[in-house]
C-alpha positions in Angstrom: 82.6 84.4 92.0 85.2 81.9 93.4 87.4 82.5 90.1 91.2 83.7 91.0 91.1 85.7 87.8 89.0 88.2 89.5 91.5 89.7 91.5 90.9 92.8 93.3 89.5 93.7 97.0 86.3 93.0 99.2 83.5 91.1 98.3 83.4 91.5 94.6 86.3 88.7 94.3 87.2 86.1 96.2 91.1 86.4 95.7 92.3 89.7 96.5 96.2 90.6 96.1 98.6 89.7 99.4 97.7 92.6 102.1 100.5 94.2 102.4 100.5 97.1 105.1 101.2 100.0 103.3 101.0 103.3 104.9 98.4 106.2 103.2 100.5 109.3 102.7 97.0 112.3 102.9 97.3 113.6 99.3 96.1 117.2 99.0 94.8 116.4 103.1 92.8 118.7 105.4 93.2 118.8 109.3 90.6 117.0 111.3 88.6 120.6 111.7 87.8 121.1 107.8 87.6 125.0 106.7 86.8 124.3 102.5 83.3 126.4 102.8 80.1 124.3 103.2 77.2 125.1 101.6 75.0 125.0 104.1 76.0 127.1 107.5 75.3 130.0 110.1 71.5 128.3 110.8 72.4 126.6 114.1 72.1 123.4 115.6 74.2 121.3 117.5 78.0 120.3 116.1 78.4 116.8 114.1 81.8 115.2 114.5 82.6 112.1 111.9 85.0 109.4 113.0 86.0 106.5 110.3 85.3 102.9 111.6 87.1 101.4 108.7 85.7 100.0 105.4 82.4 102.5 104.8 81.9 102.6 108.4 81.4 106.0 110.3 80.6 107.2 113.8 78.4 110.9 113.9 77.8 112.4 117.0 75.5 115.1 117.0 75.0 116.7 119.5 74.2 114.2 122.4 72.9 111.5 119.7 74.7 109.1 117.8 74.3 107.7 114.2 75.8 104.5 112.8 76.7 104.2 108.7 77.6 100.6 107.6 79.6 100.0 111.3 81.7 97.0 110.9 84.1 96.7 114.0 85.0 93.3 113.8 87.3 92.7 110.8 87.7 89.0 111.2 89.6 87.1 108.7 87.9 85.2 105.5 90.7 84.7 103.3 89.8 88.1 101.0 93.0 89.8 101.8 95.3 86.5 102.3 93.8 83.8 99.9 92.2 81.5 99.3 89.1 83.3 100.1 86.4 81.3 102.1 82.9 82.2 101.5 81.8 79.3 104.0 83.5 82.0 107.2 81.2 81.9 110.0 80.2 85.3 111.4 81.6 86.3 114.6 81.6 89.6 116.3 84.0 91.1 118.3 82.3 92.6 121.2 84.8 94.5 123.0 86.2 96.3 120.3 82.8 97.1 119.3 81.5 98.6 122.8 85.0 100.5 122.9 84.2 102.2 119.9 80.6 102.0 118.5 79.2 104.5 121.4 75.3 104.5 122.0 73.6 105.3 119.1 69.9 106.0 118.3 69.9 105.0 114.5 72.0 103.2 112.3 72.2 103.2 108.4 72.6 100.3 106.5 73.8 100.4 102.8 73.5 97.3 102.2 74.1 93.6 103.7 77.4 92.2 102.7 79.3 91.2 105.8 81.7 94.3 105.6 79.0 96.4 106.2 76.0 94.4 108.2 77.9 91.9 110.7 77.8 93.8 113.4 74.9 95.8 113.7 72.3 93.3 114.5 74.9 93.4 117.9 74.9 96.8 118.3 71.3 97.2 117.4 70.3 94.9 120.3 72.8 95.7 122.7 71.3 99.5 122.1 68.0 99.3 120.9 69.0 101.4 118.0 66.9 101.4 115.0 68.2 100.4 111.9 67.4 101.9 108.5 67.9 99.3 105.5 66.4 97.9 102.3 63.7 94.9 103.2 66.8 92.4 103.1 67.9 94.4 105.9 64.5 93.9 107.6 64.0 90.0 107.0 67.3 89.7 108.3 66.8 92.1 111.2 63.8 89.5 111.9 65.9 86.6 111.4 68.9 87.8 114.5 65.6 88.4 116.6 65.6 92.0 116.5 61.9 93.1 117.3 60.5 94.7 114.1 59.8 98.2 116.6 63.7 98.2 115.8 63.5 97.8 111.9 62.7 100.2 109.4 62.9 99.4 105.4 63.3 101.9 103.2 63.4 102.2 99.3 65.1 105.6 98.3 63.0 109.1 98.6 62.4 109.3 102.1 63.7 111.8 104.1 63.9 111.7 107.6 63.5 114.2 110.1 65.2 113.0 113.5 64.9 117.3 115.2 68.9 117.2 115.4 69.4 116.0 112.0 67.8 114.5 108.9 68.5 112.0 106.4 68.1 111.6 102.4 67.8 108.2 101.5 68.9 107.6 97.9 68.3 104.5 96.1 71.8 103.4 94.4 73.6 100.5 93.2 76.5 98.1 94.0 79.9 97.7 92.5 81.1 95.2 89.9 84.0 93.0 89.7 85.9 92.7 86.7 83.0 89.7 85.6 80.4 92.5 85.8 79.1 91.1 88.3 79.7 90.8 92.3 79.8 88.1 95.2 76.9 86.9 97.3 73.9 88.7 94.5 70.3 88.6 96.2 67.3 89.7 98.3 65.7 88.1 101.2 62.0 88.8 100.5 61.0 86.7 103.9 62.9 86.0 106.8 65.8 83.2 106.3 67.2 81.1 108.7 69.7 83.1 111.2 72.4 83.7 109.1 75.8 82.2 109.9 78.4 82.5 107.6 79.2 85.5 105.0 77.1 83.8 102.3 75.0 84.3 104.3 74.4 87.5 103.8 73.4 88.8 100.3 73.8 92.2 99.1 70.6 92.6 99.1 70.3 96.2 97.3 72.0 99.1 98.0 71.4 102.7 99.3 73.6 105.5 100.3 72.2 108.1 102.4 72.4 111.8 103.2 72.9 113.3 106.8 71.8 116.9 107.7 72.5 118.0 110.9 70.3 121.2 111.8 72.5 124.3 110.7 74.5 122.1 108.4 76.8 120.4 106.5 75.1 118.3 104.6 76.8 114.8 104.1 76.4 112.3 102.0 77.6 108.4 102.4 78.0 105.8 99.9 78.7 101.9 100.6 79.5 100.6 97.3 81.3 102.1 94.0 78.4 103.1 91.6 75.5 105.4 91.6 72.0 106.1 89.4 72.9 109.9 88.8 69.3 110.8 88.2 68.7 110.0 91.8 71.5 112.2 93.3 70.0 114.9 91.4 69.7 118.2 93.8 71.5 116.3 96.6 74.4 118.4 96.7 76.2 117.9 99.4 78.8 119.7 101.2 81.2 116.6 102.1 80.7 113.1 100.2 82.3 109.9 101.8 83.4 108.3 98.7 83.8 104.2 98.0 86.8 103.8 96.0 85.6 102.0 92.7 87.4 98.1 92.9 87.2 98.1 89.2 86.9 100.2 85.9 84.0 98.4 84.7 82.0 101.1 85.8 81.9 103.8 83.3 84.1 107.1 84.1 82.7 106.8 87.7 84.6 110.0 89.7 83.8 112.3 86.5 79.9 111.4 86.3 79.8 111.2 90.6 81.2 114.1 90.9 78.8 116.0 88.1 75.9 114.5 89.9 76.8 115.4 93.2 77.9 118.9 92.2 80.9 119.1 92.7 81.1 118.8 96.8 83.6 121.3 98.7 85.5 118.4 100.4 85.4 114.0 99.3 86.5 111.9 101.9 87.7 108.2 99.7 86.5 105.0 102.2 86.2 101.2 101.7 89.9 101.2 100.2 91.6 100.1 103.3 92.4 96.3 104.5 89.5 95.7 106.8 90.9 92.2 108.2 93.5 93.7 109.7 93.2 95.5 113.4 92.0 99.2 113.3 95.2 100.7 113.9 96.7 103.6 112.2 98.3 104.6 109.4 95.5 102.2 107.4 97.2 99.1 105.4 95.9 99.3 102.1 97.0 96.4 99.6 99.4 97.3 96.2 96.2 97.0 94.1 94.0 99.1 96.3 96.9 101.9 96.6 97.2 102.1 93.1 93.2 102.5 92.4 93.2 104.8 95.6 95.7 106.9 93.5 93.7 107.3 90.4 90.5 108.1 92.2 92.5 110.8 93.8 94.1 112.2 90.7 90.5 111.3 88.6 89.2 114.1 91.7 92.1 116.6 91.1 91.4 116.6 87.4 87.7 116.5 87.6 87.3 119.3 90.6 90.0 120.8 91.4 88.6 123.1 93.7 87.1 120.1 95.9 89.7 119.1 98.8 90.6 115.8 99.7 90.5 114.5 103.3 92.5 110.7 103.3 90.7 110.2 107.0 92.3 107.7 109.5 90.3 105.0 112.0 88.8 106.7 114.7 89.8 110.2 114.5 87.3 113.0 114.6 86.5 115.3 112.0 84.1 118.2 112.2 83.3 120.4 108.7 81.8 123.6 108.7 
């Protein structure tokens, strides 16, 4: 885990390439209202509106409720993005910029537990009483930041969720590799650990994406990590698919097969490519090596489904579809 031959972003290695700040140009872009047409429309229901928190991170309002995916607000340094990379960072959370943005929200989605997606939401879960929706790591260490279990709900993959505004798929997936074929911090927490205190801390733990229906439509569906089981995004079909950019080629043709298995969605939204220890400003730094695999994921699309439109979204700015 700790080798410098590993290279690349995030997580999976533990020396990343210098974070250079490198503006996003929006490749074949859409405005923040999209018009590519949905699938699923004209039924009713109150209007969703997506804003990008950074990494896999996203804000839905619907309607008057809220819904968390993966927030992570805090963006503190560990070394990924400016080596050496220190596994032994202690967790901190940055509570203003997390009550400035974050809202009030009634559920939150979990993909999985590294730091870049967990960190803040046992925060935001108990400064809201929000439940969160997670694999049983996600529970134990729900338990173990002293969040009531009337706040925690596991989940495997198969359940869908009706919430009367909105509903959500869960889909049992998996998480990306490094160029090892294999990634940082592997594990479960099958009982609750000690309160966790540094990233290490905090396995991956499984992974999920999930699917979000508001009531008239469109359907939207959220990874966390860069690879899939396509048998179990069978007949998912979304409209709009927030996208991981793969860190890696390890995994095998992974925009041609996602794309097969997700038929093909009217608009993909690329996330977890930007530098997310950075402040959330706009345009969103993305190192060299990041820019370059952002670029073949876009042209992999293009080639793939050239009828699907590509939104390049920036921190914080809301997008409605339909």
């Amino acid at each position: 885990m700790t080798d410098p031959r590993l290279g690349r972003r995030r997580f999976l290695a533990t020396a990343a390439g210098a974070a250079a700040g490198i503006p996003v140009a929006a490749a074949s872009a859409i405005p923040p209202t999209a018009q590519a047409a949905p699938r699923r429309r004209g039924r009713g229901g109150s209007t969703a509106t997506f804003r990008w928190l950074g990494t896999a991170g996203w804000r839905v309002d619907i309607g008057a409720k809220t819904v968390l995916v993966d927030p992570y607000l805090s963006r503190f340094d560990t070394g990924l993005f400016k080596p050496p990379f220190n596994p032994a960072t202690g967790l901190t959370v940055d509570a203003e910029r997390i009550a400035e943005h974050a809202g009030t929200p009634e559920t939150i989605l979990v993909t999985h537990t590294h730091w870049d997606h967990y960190n803040d939401v046992p925060h935001i879960a108990r400064r809201s009483g929000a439940r969160v929706f997670g694999t049983l790591t996600a529970y134990h260490l729900g338990l173990a930041h002293g969040l009531p279990t009337g706040q925690l709900s596991p989940v495997k993959g198969g359940e869908v969720l009706d919430f009367g505004e909105y509903t959500v798929e869960v889909v049992a997936s998996l998480h990306s590799r490094n160029p090892s074929y294999s990634m940082a911090f592997p594990g479960v927490r099958t009982e609750v650990p000690a309160p966790p205190a540094t990233i290490a801390d905090l396995p991956e733990g499984d992974t999920l994406a999930f699917q979000i229906t508001p009531r008239g439509g469109p359907s939207v569906f959220f990874m966390g990590a860069s690879d899939f089981v396509e048998r179990n995004l069978a007949g998912l079909a979304p409209d709009v698919a927030m996208v991981a950019v793969p860190s890696t080629d390890v995994t095998h043709e992974y925009a041609p097969r996602l794309l097969e298995a997700l038929g093909r969605p009217a608009i993909v939204v690329p996330v977890h490519w930007d530098d997310f220890e950075t402040p959330l400003t706009n345009p969103p730094p993305v190192t060299p090596e990041d820019r370059r695999r952002l670029d073949g994921f876009l042209a992999a699309v293009r080639r793939v489904a050239p009828r699907t439109e590509v939104l390049l979204p920036r921190y914080l700015t809301p997008y409605t579809f339909g």
